[in-house]
MIFIDREN-109373 format. One line per 8 residues: number of its first residue (from 0); their letters; for each residue x, y, z of C-alpha. Coordinates in Angstrom, 2 decimals, m for minus. Layout:
// residues N
NUM> a> X/Y/Z ~ ...
END
This chain:
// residues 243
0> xxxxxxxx> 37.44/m47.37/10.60 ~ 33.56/m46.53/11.43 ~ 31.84/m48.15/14.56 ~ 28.10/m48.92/15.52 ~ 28.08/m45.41/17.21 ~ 29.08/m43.75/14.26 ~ 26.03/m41.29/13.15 ~ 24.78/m43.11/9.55
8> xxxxxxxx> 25.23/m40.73/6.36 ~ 22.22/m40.57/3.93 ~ 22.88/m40.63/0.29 ~ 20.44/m38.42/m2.02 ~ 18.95/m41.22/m4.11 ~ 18.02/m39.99/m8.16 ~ 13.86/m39.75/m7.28 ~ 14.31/m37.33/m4.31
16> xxxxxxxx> 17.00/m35.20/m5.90 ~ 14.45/m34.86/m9.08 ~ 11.50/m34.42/m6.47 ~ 13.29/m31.65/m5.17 ~ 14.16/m29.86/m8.37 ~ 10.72/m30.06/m9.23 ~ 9.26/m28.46/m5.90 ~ 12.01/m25.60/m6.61
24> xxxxxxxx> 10.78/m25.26/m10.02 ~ 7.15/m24.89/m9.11 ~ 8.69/m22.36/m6.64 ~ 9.69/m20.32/m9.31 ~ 7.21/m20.56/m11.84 ~ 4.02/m21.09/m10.08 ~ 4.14/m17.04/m9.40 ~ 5.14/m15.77/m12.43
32> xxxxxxxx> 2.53/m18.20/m14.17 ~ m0.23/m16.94/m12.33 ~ 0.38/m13.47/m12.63 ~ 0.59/m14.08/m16.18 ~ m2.50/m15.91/m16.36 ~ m3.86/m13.72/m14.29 ~ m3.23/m10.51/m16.20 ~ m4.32/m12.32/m19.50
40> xxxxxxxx> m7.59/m13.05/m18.32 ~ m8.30/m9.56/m16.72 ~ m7.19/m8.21/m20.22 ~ m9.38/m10.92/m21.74 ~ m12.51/m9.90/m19.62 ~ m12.11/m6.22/m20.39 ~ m11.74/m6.71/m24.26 ~ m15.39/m8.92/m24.54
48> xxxxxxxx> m16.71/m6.29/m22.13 ~ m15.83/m3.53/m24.44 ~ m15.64/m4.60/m28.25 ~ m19.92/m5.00/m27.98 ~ m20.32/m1.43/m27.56 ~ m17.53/m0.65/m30.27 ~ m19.58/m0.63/m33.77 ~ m18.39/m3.87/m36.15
56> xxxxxxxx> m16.89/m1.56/m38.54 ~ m14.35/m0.62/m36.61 ~ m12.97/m3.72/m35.18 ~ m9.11/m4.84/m35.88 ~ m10.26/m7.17/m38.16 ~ m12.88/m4.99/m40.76 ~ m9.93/m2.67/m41.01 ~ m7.02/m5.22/m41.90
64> xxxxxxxx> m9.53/m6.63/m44.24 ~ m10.60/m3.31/m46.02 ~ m6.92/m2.32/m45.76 ~ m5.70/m5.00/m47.51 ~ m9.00/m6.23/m49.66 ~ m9.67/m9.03/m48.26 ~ m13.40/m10.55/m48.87 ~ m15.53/m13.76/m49.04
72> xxxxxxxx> m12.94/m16.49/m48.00 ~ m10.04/m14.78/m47.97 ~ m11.15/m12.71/m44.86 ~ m9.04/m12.72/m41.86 ~ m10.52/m12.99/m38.16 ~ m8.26/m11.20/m35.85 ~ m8.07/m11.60/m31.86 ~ m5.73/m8.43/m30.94
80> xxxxxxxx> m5.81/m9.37/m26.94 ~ m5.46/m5.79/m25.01 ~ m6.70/m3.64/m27.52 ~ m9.60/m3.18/m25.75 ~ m7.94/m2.43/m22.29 ~ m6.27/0.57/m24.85 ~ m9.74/1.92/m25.83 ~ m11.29/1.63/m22.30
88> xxxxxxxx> m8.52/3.33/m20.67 ~ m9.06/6.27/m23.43 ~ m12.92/6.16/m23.21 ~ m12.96/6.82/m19.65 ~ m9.95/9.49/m19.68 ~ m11.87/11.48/m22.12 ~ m14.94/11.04/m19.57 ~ m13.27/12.30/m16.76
96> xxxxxxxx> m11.84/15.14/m18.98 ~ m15.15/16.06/m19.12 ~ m16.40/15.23/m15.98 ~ m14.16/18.20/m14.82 ~ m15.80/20.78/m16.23 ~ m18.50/23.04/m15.87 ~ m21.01/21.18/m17.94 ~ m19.52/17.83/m17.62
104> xxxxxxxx> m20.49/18.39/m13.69 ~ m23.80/20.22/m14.78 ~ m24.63/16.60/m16.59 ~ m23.69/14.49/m13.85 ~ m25.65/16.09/m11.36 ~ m28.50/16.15/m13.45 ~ m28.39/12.34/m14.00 ~ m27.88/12.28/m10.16
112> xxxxxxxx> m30.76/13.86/m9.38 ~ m32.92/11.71/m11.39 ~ m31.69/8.41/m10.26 ~ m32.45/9.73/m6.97 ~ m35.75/9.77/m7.64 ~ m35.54/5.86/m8.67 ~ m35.82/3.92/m5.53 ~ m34.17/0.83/m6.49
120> xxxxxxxx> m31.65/2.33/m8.49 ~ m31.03/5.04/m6.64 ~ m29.72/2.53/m3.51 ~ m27.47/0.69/m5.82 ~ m25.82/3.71/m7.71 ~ m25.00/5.21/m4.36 ~ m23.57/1.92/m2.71 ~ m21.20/1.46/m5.85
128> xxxxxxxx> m20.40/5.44/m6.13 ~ m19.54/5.48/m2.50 ~ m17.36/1.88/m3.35 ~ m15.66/4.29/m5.93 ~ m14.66/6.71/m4.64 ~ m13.21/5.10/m1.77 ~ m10.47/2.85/m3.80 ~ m10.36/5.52/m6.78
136> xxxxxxxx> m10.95/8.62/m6.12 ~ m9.95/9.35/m2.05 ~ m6.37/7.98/m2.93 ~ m5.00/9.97/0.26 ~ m7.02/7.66/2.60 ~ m5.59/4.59/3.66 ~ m4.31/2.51/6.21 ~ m2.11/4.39/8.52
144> xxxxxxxx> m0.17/1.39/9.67 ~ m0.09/m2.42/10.51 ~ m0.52/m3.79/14.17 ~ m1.17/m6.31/16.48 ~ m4.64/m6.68/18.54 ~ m5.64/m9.36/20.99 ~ m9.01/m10.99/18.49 ~ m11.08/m12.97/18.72
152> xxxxxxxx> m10.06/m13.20/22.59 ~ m7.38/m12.25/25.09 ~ m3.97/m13.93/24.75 ~ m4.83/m14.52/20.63 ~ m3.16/m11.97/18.42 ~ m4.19/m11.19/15.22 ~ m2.79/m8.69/12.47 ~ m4.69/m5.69/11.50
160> xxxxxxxx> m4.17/m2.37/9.77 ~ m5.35/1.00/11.76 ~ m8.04/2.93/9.82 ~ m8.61/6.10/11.40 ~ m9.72/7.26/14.82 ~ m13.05/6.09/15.87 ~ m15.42/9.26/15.67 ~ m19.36/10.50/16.13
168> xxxxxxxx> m21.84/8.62/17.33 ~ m19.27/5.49/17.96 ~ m17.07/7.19/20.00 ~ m19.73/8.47/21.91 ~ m21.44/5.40/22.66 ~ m18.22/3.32/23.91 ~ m17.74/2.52/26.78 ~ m14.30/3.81/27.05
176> xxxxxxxx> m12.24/5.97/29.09 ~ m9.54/6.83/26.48 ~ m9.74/7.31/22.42 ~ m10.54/4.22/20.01 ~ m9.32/3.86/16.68 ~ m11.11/1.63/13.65 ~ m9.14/m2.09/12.98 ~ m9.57/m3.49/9.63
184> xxxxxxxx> m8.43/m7.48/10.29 ~ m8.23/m8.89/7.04 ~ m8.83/m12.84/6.44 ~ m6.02/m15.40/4.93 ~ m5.77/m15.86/2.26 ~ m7.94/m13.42/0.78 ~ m7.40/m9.73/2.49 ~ m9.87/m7.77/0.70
192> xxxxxxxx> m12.58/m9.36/3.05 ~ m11.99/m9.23/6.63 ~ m13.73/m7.36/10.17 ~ m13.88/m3.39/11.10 ~ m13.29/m4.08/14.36 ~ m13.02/m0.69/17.44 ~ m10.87/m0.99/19.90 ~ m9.21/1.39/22.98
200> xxxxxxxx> m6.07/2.99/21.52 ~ m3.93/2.01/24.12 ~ m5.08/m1.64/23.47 ~ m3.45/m1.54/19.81 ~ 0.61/m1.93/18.99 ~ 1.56/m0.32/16.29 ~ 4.49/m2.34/14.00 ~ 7.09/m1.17/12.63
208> xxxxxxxx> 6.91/m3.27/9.10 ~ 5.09/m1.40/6.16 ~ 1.69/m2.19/5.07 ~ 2.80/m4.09/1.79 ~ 4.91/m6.58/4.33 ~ 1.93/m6.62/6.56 ~ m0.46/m7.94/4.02 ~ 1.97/m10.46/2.55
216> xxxxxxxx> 1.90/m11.57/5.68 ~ m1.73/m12.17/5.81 ~ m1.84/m13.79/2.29 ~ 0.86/m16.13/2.58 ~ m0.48/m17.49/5.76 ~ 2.31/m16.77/8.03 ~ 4.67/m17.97/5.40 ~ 6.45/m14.77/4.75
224> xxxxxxxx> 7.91/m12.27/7.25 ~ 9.74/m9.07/6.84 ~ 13.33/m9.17/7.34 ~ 13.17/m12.80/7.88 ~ 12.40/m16.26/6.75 ~ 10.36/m16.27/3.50 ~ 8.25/m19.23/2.03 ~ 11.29/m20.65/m0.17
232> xxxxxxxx> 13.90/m20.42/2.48 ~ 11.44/m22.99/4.33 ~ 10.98/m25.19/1.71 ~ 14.50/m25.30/0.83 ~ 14.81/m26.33/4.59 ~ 12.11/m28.95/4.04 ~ 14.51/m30.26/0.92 ~ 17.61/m30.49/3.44
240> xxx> 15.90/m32.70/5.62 ~ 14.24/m34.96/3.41 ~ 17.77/m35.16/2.07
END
């Protein structure tokens, strides 16, 4: 026998229990559709970047014709996605190959020293070199770890990732009694832009969780923590109360 008092029980109806499927579903496959997506129009991009400079006799389709015979209308257009990506990634290991050696790195300098002598050039070539060699090249330099700063003011923190110790002229200059170290604060959702930011060392607290968690972190908004709660666990939350 139920009274008044009783707390009511709430019945999933058909609508929300298909609402809630679907939300789970999008879940799952929004990130394997975009990374999908994603790769197939990087792989896209690369191939019309590269099959221009690759002469027409060569292309997948000229040799499956002339392989097989194939003329007037029976010819065959062929869109081999990726096989571009293959020859890029050969052109420019053969470069380096020769990059490496002694004339290879007799060539370059000479081209070096002549678009040094083009102003306008000369400041673009060296912005994107030094761009370079910074993500490619100088693999060994990178964030030493994640940690938490008080930005933009006191009693606001923010999540950053420690460069390197603050040096030269900067160092110098601050007013500071103790060392400083560089802060790279990334924005949400996009990380690759953010604010080099110098602050006292003993101002900065180093976290434990890796720079991968760190930066999921900062893309998923808050939504995802190390060793915790993650974005579906939420939503699946969200579900159980709507239910």
């Amino acid at each position: 026998m139920t009274t008044p008092f009783d707390p009511e029980t709430k019945r999933v109806g058909v609508f929300t229990s298909l609402r809630n499927s679907f939300l789970t579903g999008i879940i799952v496959i929004a990130p394997v559709g975009l990374t999908v997506w994603l790769i197939w129009t990087v792989v896209g991009w690369v191939d019309g970047f590269v099959w221009p400079f690759v002469p027409a006799s060569y292309h997948p389709e000229e040799l499956i014709n002339r392989l097989f015979g194939w003329t007037g209308e029976n010819r065959i257009d062929v869109n081999v996605r990726g096989l571009g990506v293959v020859v890029f990634l050969l052109f420019t290991i053969i470069v380096g190959w020769i990059a490496k050696g002694l004339i290879g790195r007799s060539m370059i300098t000479f081209a070096e020293s002549l678009v040094d002598r083009t102003p306008v050039v000369r400041s673009i070539y060296s912005g994107i070199k030094q761009l370079a060699e910074t993500v490619f090249a100088q693999s060994e330099r990178s964030f030493e770890k994640a940690c938490l700063i008080q930005y933009p003011r006191k009693g606001i923190w923010a999540v950053g990732f420690i460069s390197t110790e603050a040096k030269g002229e900067i160092a110098e200059r601050a007013e500071t009694v103790g060392p400083m170290v560089s802060i790279f604060v990334p924005t949400t959702p996009n990380p690759t832009s953010g604010f080099l930011l110098f602050f006292p060392k003993e101002d900065v607290i180093e976290l434990d969780m890796s720079i991968e968690d760190a930066a999921k972190l900062v893309i998923s908004a808050g939504l995802v923590y190390p060793n915790g709660q993650d974005a579906k666990d939420a939503v699946e939350q969200q579900f159980r109360k709507a239910s």
